[in-house]
C-alpha positions in Angstrom: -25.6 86.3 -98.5 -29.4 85.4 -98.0 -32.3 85.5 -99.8 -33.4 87.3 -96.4 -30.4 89.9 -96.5 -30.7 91.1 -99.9 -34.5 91.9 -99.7 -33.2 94.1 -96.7 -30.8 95.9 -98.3 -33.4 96.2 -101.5 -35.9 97.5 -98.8 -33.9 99.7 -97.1 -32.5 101.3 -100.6 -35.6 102.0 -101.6 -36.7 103.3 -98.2 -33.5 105.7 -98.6 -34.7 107.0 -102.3 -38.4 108.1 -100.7 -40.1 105.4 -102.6 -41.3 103.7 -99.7 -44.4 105.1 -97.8 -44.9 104.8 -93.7 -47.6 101.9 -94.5 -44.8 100.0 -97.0 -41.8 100.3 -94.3 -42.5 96.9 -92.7 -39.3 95.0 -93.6 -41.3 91.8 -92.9 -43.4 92.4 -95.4 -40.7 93.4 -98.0 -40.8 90.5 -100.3 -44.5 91.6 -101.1 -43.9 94.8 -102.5 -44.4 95.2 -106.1 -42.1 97.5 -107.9 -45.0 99.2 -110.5 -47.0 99.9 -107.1 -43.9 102.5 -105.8 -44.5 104.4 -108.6 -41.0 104.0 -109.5 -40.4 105.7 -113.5 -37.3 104.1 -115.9 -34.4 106.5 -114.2 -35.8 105.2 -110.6 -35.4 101.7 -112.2 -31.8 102.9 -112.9 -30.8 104.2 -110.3 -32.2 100.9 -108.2 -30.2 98.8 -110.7 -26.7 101.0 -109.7 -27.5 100.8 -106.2 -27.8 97.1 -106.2 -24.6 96.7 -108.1 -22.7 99.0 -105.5 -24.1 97.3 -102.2 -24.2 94.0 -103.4 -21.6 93.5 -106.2 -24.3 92.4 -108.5 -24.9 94.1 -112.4 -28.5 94.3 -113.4 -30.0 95.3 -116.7 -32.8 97.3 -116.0 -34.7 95.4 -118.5 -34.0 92.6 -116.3 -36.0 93.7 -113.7 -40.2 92.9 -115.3 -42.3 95.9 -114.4 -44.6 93.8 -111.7 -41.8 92.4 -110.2 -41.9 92.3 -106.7 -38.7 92.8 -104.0 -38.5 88.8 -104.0 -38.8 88.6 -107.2 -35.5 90.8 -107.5 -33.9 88.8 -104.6 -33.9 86.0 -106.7 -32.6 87.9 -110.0 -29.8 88.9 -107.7 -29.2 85.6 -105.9 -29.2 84.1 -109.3 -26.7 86.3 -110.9 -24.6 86.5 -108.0 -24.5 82.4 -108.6 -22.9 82.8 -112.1 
């Protein structure tokens, strides 16, 4: 798995909770989008962290995750733990 594939599946999971707005759909520009600028509170963080663990087989603390961390930023996280 990519760098490239998990910031689609990030994207499109957020996209499916409503956290994404028509402007911030452009997969392409995925990598961009800071977390703190969804507007996402701690039980969105939580529920993020459960659906990464369930599509991609990866656990993440939600204090893992900073709170300007951007989708990259997360793709890494998850490349790196998915590495261990």
């Amino acid at each position: 798995m990519t760098k490239a594939d998990i910031l689609a599946i990030l994207h499109d999971d957020l996209k499916e909770q409503g956290h994404l707005s028509a402007a911030a759909s452009d997969g392409a520009q995925a990598g961009d989008l800071r977390l703190d600028s969804l507007g996402l509170d701690s039980l969105d963080l939580l529920q993020f962290s459960v659906s990464i663990e369930e599509k991609i087989g990866v656990e993440i603390d939600v204090d893992d995750i900073p709170k300007d961390a951007t989708l990259s930023d997360v793709a890494d996280l998850v490349l790196r733990l998915k590495h261990q």
